[in-house]
C-alpha positions as CSV (number, residue, x, y, z in Angstrom):
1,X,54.6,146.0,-75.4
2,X,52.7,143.3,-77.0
3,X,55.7,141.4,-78.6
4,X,56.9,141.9,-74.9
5,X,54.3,140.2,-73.1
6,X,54.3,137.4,-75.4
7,X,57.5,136.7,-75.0
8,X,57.2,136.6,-70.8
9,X,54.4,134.5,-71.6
10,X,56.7,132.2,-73.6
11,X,59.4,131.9,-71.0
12,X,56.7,131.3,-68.7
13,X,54.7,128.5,-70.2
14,X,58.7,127.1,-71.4
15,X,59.6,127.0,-67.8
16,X,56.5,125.3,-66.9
17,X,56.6,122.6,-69.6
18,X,60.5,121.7,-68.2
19,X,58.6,121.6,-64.5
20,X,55.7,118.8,-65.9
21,X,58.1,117.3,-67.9
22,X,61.7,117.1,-65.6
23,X,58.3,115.7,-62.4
24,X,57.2,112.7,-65.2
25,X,61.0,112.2,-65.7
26,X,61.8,111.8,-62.0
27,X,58.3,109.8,-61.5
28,X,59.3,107.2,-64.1
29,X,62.5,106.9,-62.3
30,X,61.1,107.2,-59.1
31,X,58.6,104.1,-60.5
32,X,62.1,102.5,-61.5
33,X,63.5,102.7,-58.0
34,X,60.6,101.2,-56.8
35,X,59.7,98.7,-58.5
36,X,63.2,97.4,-58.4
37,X,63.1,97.8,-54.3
38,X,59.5,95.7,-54.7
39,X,61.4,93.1,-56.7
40,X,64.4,93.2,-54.4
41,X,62.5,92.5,-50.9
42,X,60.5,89.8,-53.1
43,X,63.9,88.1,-53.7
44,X,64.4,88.4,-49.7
45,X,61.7,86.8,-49.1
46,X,62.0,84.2,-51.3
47,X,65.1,83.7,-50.2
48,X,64.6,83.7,-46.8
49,X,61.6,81.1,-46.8
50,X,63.9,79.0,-48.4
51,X,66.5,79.0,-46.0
52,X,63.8,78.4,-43.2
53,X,62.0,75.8,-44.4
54,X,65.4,73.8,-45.1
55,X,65.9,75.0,-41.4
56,X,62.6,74.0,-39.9
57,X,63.5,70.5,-41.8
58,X,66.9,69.8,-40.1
59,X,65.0,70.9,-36.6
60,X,62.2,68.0,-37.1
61,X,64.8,65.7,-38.2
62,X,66.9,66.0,-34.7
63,X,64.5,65.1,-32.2
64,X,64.2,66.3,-28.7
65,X,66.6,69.1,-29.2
66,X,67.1,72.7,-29.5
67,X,68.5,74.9,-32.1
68,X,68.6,78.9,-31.9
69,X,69.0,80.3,-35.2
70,X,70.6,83.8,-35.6
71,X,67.4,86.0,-37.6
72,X,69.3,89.2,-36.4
73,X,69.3,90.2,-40.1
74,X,65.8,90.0,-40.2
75,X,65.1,91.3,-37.0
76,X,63.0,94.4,-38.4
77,X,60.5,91.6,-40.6
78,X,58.0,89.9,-38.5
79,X,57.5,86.1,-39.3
80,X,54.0,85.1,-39.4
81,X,52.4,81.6,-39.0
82,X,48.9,80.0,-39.5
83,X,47.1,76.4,-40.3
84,X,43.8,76.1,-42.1
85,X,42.0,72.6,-43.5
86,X,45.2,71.0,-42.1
87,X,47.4,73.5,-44.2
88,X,50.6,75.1,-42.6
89,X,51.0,78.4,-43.8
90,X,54.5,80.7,-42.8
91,X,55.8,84.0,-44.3
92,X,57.4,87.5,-44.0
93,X,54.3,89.4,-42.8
94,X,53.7,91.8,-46.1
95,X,55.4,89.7,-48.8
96,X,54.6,87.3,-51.5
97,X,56.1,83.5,-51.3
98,X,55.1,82.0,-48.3
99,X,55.3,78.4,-47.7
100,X,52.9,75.5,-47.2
101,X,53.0,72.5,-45.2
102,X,50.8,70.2,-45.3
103,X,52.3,66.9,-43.8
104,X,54.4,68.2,-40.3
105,X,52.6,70.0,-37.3
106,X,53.6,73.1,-36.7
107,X,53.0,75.2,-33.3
108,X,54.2,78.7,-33.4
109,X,52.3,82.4,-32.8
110,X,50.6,84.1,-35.3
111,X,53.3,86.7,-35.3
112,X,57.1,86.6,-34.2
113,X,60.0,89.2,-34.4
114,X,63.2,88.9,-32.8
115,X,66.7,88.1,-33.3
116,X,67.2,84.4,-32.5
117,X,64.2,81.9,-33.6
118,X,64.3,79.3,-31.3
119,X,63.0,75.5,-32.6
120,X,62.5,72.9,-30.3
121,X,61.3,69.6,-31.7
122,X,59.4,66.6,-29.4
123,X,57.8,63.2,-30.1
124,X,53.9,62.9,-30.1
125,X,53.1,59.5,-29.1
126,X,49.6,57.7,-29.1
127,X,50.5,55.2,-27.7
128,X,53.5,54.9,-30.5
129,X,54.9,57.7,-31.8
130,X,53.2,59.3,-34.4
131,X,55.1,62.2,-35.7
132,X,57.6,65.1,-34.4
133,X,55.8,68.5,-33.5
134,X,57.9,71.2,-34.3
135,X,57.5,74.3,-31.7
136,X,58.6,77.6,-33.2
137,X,59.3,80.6,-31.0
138,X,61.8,83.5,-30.7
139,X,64.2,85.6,-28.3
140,X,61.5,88.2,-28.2
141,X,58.6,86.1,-27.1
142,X,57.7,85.9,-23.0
143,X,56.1,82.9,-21.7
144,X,54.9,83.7,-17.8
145,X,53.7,81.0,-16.1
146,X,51.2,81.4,-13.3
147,X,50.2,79.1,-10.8
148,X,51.3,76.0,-9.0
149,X,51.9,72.8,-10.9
150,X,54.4,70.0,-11.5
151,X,53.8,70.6,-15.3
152,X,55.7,74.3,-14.6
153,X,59.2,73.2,-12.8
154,X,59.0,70.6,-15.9
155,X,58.6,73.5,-18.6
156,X,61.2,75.5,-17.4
157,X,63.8,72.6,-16.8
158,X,63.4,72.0,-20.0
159,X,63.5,74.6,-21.5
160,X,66.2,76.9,-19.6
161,X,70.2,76.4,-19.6
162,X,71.8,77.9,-16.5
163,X,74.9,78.1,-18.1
164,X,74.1,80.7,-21.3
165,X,70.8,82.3,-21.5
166,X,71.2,82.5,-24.7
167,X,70.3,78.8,-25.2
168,X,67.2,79.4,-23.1
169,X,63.6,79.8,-23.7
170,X,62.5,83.3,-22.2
171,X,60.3,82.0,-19.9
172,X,59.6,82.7,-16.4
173,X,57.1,81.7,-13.4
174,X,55.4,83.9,-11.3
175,X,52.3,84.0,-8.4
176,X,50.1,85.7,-9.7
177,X,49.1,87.8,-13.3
178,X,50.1,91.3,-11.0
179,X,53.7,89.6,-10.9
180,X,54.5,89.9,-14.5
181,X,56.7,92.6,-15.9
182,X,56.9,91.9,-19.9
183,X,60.0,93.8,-20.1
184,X,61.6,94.6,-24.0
185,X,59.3,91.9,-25.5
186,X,57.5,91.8,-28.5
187,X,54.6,89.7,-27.2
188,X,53.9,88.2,-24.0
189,X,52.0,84.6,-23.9
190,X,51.0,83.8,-20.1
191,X,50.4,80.0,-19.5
192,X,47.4,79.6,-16.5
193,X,48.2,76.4,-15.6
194,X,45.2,76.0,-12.8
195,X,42.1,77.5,-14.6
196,X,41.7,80.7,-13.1
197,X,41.5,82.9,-16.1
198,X,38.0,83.2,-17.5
199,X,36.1,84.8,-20.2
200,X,35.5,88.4,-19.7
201,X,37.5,88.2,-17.0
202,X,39.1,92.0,-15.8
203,X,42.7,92.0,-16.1
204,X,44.1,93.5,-12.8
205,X,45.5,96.9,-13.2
206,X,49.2,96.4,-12.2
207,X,49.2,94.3,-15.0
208,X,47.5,97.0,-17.5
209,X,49.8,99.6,-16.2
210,X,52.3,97.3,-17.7
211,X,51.1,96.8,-20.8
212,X,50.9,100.0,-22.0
213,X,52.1,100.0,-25.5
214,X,51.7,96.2,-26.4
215,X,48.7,95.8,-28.8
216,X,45.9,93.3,-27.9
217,X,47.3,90.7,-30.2
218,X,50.2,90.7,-28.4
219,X,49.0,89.7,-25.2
220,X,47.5,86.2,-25.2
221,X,47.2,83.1,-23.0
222,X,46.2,79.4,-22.3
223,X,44.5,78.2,-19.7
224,X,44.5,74.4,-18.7
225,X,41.3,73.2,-17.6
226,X,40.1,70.2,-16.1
227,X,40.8,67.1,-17.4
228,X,42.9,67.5,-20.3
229,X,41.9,70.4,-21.9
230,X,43.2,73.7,-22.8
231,X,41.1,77.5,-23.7
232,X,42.5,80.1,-25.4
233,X,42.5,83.9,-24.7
234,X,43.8,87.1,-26.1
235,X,43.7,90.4,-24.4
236,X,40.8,92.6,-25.3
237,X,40.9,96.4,-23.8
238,X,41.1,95.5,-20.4
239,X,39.5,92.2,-20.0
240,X,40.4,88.8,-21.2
241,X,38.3,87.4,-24.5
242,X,38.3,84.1,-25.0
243,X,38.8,82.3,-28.8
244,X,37.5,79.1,-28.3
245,X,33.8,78.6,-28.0
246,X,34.4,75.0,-26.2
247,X,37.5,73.5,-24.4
248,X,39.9,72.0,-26.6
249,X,40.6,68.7,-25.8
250,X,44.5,67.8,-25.4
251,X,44.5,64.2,-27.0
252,X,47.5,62.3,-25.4
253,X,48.5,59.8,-22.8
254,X,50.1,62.0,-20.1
255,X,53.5,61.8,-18.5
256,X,56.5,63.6,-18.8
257,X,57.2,66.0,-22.2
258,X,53.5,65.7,-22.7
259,X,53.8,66.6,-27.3
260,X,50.5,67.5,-27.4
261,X,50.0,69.6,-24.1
262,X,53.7,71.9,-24.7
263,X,52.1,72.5,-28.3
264,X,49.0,74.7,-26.9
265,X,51.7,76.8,-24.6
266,X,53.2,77.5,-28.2
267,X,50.5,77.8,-31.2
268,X,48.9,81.1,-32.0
269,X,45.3,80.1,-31.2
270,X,42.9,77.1,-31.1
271,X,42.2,77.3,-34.2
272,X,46.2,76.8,-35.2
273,X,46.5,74.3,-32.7
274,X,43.3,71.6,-33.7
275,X,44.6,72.4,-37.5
276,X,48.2,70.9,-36.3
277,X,46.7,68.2,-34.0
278,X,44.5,67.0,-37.0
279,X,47.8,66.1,-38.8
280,X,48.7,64.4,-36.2
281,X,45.7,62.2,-36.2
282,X,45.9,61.5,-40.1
283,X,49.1,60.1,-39.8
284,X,48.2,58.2,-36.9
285,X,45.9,56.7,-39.5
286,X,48.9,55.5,-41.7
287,X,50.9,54.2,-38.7
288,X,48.8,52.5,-37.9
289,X,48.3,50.5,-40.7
290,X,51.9,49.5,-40.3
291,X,51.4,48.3,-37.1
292,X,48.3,46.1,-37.8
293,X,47.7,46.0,-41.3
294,X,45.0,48.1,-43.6
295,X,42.1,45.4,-42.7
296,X,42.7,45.4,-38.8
297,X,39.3,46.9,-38.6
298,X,38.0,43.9,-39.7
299,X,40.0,42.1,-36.9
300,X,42.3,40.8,-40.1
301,X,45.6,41.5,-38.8
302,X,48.5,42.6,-41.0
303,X,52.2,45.1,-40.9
304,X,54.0,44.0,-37.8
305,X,50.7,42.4,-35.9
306,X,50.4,39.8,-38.6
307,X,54.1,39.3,-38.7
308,X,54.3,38.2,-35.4
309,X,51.2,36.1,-35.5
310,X,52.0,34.1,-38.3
311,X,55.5,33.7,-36.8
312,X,54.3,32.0,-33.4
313,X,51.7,30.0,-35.7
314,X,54.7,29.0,-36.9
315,X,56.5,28.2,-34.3
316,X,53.8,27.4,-31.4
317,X,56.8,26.0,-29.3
318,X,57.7,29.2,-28.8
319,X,54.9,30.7,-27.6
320,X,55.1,29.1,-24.1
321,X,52.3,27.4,-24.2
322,X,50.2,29.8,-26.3
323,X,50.8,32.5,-24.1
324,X,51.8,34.4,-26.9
325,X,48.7,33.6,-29.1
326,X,46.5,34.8,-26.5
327,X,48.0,37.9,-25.7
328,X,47.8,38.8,-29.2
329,X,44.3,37.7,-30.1
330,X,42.7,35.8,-27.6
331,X,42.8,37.7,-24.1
332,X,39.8,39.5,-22.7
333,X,41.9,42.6,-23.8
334,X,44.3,41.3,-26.6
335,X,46.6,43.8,-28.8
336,X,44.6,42.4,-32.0
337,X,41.4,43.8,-30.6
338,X,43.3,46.7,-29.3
339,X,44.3,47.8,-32.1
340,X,41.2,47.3,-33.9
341,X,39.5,49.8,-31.7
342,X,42.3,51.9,-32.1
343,X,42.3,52.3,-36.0
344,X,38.5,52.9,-35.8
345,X,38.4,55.2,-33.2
346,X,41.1,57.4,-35.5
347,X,38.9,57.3,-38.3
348,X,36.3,58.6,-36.5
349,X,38.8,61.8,-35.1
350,X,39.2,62.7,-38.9
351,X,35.6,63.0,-38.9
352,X,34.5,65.6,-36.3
353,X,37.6,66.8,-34.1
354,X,35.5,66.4,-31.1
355,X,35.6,62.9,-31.6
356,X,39.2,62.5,-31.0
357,X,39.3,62.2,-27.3
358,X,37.9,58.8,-27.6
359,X,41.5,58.3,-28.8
360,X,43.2,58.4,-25.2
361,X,41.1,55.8,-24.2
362,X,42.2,53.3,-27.3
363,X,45.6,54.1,-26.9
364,X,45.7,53.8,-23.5
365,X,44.2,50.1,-24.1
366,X,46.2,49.2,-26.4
367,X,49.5,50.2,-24.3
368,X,48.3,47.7,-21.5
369,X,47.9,45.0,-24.5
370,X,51.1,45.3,-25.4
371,X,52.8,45.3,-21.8
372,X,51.0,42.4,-21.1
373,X,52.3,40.9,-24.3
374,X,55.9,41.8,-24.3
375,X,56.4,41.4,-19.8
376,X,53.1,39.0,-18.5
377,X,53.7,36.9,-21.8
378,X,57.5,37.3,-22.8
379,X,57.0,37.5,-26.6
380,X,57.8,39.9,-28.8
381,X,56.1,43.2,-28.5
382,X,54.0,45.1,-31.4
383,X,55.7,48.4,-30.5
């Protein structure tokens, strides 16, 4: 009996040894399996930030156009996209090797899925043009419009072709916030284009019925405010939160395919957008330089200003009758002055962002200077 029971007890303790062992045999493999699937989706990644930021490159290059890429096979990955101390950062939401950008502006939501990414690239212009903003967007992202305003029918003219949707931004306008249906969206941004959405403000029921199912970081908006300025909001239970603790000022000159005012309907927040906008204004910096010279602060005009001045000191019988001189530095409002102000008033924006709406003012002067310069005077023109 006892050789009998030591032997079940044998078997047993055998049989339970091949368990242990044949589970740290399928863990290791298991631990294989995984880590190669880790490495795998790594590679994807990799790859596919790549293949964007070549894509992204092509899209800045070709200005005021366009170009829907097919993401299809990436259509279960969300994108994500954020700017901090003037640092653009983009990824696969989850995985290692994302990209930085430190030199182009990029406006796009914190989060996009879909299967066509959708990049539309316009010039930002103060009172030259300073860079190409880059607006980043997909198939799967809503923009509803609300309210009455020429800056809408614009919008949607540009951004909407009759003959294939599929080269369309979704976008649609609509009376009021009860009017919007999000339909099979992945996030919904709604664009308040007279002011009437405010902080705490209830979001009216039809709409809430609606959004059942779409997480608060999905549903976000911009409202434009006054005189150039923009808040931003994001949908919190069932009232509207807002992120900005001050209006955000929308630095540019107005007028038709406004840069700066299409970038808030696109970036993620205002934090995202002033980050962009701020490397707008340091390579405003540089151009202008090239325009008037590094010393133009100190009224010593160089780049193209000196250029033409020393060209009609040259040639003062060209300058019908110093008409020329005295648009460029002797007027009451001359482009060398203009420009002046203009170069220190941009120094001052890379200081404290709050500063930077001093900017409109400068560039709008220095616009007139150089109308009156290149039509009142008939010389050459700075820009």
């Amino acid at each position: 009996m006892i050789s009998s029971k030591r032997a079940q007890l044998e078997v047993t303790f055998n049989w339970v040894y091949v368990l242990i062992a044949g589970a740290v045999i399928l863990l290791f493999f298991a631990g294989i399996v995984v880590k190669q699937k880790a490495a795998s989706e790594d590679n994807l990644s990799r790859m596919a930030m790549n293949i964007m930021d070549k894509i992204f490159a092509g899209a800045r290059a070709a200005e005021k156009t366009k170009d829907f890429v097919d993401i299809s096979g990436l259509a279960d990955y969300t994108f994500y996209f954020d700017c901090d101390n003037e640092v653009s950062t983009y990824g696969l939401k989850g995985y290692a090797n994302p990209k930085e950008d430190e030199v182009h502006a990029i406006f796009a939501p914190l989060e996009l899925q879909g299967t066509r990414m959708i990049l539309w690239s316009l010039p930002y212009k103060l009172p030259y043009k300073t860079m190409d903003f880059l607006f980043i967007t997909t198939d799967k992202t809503k923009y509803f419009f609300v309210g009455q305003d020429e800056f809408v029918e614009e919008f949607l003219n540009a951004t909407q072709d009759n003959t294939d949707k599929r080269k369309s931004i979704s976008a649609e306008a609509v009376i009021d916030l009860e009017d919007i249906t999000p339909g099979k969206t992945f996030q919904i941004r709604i664009v308040d284009v007279e002011g009437k959405i405010q902080p705490k403000a209830l979001l009216p029921p039809p709409l809430l019925d609606k959004l059942k199912g779409y997480g608060d970081n999905k549903v976000t908006a911009v409202s434009f405010t006054g005189t150039n300025q923009v808040n931003f909001f994001q949908k919190e239970d069932d009232h509207w939160k807002q992120l900005n603790s001050n209006p955000v000022q929308i630095v540019s000159l107005g007028g038709e395919r406004d840069a700066a005012k299409y970038a808030a309907v696109f970036a993620g927040n205002d934090k995202v957008y002033e980050c962009n906008m701020k490397k707008a204004f340091r390579r405003l910096e540089l151009v202008n330089e090239v325009y008037g010279g590094v010393e133009i602060v100190s009224l010593k005009p160089g780049g193209k200003l000196g250029e033409i001045a020393a060209y009609y000191q040259a040639h003062p019988e060209l300058g019908l009758t110093g008409q020329c001189q005295s648009y460029l530095s002797e007027a009451e409002e001359n482009v060398m002055v203009s420009m002046q102000m203009h170069q220190l008033k941009t120094k001052m924006c890379k200081l404290e962002y709050t500063k930077c709406v001093e900017l409109i003012d400068s560039a709008d002067k220095l616009k007139k200077a150089n109308t009156n310069l290149a039509e009142k005077g008939d010389c050459i023109p700075l820009y």
